[in-house]
C-alpha positions in Angstrom: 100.2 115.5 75.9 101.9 113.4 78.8 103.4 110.5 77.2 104.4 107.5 79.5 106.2 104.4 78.4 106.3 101.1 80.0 103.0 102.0 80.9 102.0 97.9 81.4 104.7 97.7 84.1 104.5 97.1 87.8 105.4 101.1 88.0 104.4 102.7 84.5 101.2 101.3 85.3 100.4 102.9 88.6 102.1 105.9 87.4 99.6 106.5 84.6 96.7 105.5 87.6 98.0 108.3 90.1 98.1 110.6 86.8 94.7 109.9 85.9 93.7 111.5 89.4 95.1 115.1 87.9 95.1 115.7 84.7 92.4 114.3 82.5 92.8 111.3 80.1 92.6 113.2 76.9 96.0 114.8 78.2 97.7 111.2 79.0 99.1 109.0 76.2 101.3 105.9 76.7 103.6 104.1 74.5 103.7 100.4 75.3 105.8 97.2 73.7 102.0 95.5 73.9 98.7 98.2 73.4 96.9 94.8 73.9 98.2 94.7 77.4 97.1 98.6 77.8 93.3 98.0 76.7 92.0 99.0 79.8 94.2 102.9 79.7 92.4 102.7 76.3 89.0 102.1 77.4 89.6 105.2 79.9 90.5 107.9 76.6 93.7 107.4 77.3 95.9 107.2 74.0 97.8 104.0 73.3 100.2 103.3 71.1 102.9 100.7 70.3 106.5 102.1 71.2 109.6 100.1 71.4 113.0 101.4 72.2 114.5 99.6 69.6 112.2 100.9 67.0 113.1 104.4 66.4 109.9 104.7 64.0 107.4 103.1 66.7 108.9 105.6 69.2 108.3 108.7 66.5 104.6 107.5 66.6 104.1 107.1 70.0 105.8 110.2 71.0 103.4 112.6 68.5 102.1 115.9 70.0 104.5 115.1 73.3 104.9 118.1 75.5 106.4 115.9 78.3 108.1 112.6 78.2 108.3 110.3 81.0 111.1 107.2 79.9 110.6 104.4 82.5 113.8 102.8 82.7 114.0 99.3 81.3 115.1 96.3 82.8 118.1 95.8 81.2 122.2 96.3 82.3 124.9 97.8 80.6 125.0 99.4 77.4 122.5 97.7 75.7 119.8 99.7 78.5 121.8 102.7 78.1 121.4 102.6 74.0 117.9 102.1 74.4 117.6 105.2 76.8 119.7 107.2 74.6 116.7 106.3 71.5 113.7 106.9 74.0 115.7 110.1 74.8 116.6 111.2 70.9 112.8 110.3 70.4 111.3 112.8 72.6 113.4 115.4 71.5 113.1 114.5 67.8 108.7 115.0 68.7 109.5 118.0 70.6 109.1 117.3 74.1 109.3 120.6 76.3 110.6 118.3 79.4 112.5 114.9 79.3 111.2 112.7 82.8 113.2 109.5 83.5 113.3 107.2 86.7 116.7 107.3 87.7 118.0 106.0 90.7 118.8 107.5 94.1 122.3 105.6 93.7 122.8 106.7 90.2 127.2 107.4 90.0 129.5 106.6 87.3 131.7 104.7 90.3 128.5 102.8 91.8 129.1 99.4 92.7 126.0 98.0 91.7 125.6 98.2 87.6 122.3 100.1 87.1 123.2 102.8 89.0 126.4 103.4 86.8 123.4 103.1 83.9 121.2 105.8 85.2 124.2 107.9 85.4 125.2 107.6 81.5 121.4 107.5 80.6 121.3 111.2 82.8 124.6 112.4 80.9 122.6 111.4 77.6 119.9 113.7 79.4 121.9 116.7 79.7 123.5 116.3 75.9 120.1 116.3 74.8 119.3 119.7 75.4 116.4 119.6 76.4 115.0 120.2 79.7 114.8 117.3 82.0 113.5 116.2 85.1 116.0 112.9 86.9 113.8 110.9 89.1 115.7 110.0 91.6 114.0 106.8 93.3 115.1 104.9 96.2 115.5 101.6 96.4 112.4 99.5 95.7 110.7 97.6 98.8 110.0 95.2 96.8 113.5 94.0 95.9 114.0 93.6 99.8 110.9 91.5 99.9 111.8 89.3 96.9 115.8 88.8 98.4 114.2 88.1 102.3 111.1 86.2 101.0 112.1 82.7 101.2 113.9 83.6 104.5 110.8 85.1 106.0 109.0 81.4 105.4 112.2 79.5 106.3 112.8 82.0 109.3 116.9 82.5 108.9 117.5 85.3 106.3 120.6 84.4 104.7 122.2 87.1 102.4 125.7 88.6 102.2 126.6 91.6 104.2 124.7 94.4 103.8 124.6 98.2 104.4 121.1 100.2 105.3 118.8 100.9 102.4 116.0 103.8 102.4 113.5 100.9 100.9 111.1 102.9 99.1 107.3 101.4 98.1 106.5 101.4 94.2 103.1 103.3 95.2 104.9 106.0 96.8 107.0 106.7 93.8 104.5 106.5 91.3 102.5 109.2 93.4 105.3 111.4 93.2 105.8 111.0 89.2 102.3 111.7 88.7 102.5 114.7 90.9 105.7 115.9 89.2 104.3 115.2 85.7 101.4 117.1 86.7 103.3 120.5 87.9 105.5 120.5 85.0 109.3 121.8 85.6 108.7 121.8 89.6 112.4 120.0 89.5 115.0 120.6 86.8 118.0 118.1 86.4 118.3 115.4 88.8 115.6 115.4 92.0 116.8 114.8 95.7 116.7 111.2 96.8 113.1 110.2 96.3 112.8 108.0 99.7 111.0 106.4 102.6 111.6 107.3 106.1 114.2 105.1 107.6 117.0 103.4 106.1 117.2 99.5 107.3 119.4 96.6 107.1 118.2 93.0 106.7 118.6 92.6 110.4 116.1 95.3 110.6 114.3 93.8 108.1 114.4 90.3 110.3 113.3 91.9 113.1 110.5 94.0 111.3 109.2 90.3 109.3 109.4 88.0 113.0 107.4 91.1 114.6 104.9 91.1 112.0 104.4 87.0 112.0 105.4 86.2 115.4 108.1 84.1 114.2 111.5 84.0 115.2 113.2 85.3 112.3 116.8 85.4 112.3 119.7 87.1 110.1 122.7 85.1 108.8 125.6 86.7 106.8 126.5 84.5 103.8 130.0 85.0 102.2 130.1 87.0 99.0 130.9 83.7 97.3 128.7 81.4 98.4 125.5 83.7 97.6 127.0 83.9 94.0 127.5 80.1 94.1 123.9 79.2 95.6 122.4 81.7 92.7 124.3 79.9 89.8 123.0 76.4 91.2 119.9 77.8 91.0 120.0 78.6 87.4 121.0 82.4 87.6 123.7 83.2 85.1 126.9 84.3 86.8 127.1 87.3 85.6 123.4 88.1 86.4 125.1 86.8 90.3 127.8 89.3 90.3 125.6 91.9 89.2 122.6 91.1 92.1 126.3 91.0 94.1 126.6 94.9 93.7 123.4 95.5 95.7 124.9 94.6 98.9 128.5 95.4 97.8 127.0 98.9 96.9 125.1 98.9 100.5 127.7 98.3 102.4 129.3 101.4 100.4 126.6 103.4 101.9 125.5 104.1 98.6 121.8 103.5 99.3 121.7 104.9 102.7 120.1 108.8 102.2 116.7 109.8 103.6 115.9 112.4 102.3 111.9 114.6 102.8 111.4 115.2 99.5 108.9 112.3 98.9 106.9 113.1 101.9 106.9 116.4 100.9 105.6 115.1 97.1 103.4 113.5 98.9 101.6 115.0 101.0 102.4 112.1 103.9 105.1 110.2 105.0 105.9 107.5 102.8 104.9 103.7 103.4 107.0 102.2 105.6 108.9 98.5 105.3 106.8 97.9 107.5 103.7 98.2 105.5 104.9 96.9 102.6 106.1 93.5 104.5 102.4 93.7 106.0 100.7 93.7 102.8 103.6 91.5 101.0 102.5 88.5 103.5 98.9 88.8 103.8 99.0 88.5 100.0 97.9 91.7 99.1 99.3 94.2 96.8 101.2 97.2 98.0 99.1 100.3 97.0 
């Protein structure tokens, strides 16, 4: 059985949908914080069950009969995510998992400068201690962080965010299709993947130009100093820490660290990936990005 966690989540979710489309539900089981939140998987014949990360006895149950684990990373920083990787990973090898999947990060590097990649790289060295087979997804950036940072800009039409470095943007559809299609042709990659990406790497003046094209707006791009984004952030609630840490996304950019394009996703695929341009389309017509 294929067992998926964080299956209620904006990309667990439409993982377990594009899985549905090749394997049948009998084979798919997912371990959720919530089963309420998963009755419509249930309704299906897919398995759910109640998993936490920080419930090593909920994880045992939820991982039964596993012959492939996918671990969605959760949205956490630091050690406390890496600690509950490590027990999602102990759990799948404790039920006997042949292959260990998690959704790393194209970026992943002990020396990133943005926080969760230097997670995904301890949660991968937890991988490779495991010893047990394992596939690294590694997924580019998601679209939809560059809509939420240029969202209010887009409406306001000056996009004001520090200096930045260009970003393979990659749509949370896209990278669902190519889990399910790796979850489905079991050991197809072994360790870390390439860079799961989209076609282009883009800036936020890119992304300016793309938003004023698509509304017919002018649409401009300021650069804000590094310490006036964190300041505007804390004024509007966000922890400083939290700041520093949305900070290391451009810092990271600008490193180049998010910069790859790489064909494996197409190639996943079957089709080149969804553009920004598609995913700003949709993002602004109010639709959801499928």
């Amino acid at each position: 059985m294929i067992i998926v966690t964080g299956a209620t989540g904006l990309l667990g979710r439409q993982i377990v949908e594009r899985l549905l489309t090749r394997v049948p539900a009998d084979r798919v089981g997912v371990s959720v914080r919530d089963p309420q939140k998963a009755q419509a998987f249930a309704d299906q014949g897919i398995r759910v069950r109640q998993g936490s990360f920080t419930d090593a006895d909920s994880l045992a149950h939820a991982f039964e009969g596993a012959s492939q684990v996918l671990i969605v990373s959760v949205d956490k920083m630091g050690e406390e995510a890496v600690r509950q990787h490590r027990a999602a990973i102990d759990a799948a090898a404790a039920a006997g998992a042949r292959r260990i999947l998690y959704t790393s990060h194209m970026g992943a590097g002990a020396s990133s400068h943005f926080e969760p990649c230097r997670d995904h790289a301890a949660t991968e060295e937890a991988l490779r201690a495991s010893g047990v087979p394992f596939t690294s997804l590694r997924n580019g950036f998601y679209a939809a962080s560059a809509v939420q940072f240029a969202g209010h800009g887009v409406e306001s039409g000056d996009i004001v965010l520090p200096a930045d470095g260009p970003v393979s943007w990659t749509a949370h559809a896209d990278l669902a299709d190519a889990a399910a299609a790796v979850l489905a042709d079991e050991g197809r990659f072994d360790g870390p993947t390439p860079p799961l990406t989209a076609g282009q790497a883009l800036t936020f003046d890119d992304i300016a130009r793309i938003a004023a094209e698509i509304t017919g707006r002018t649409v401009t791009r300021t650069t804000a100093p590094d310490d006036a984004f964190c300041r505007e952030l804390v004024g509007r609630g966000v922890p400083a820490q939290a700041a520093d840490q949305l900070l290391g996304v451009f810092t990271a950019g600008r490193a180049g660290e998010f910069a790859a394009v790489d064909p494996t996703l197409a190639t996943l695929l079957g089709r080149e990936p969804l553009s920004m341009a598609a995913v700003l389309r949709k993002q602004l017509s109010g639709s959801s990005v499928r």
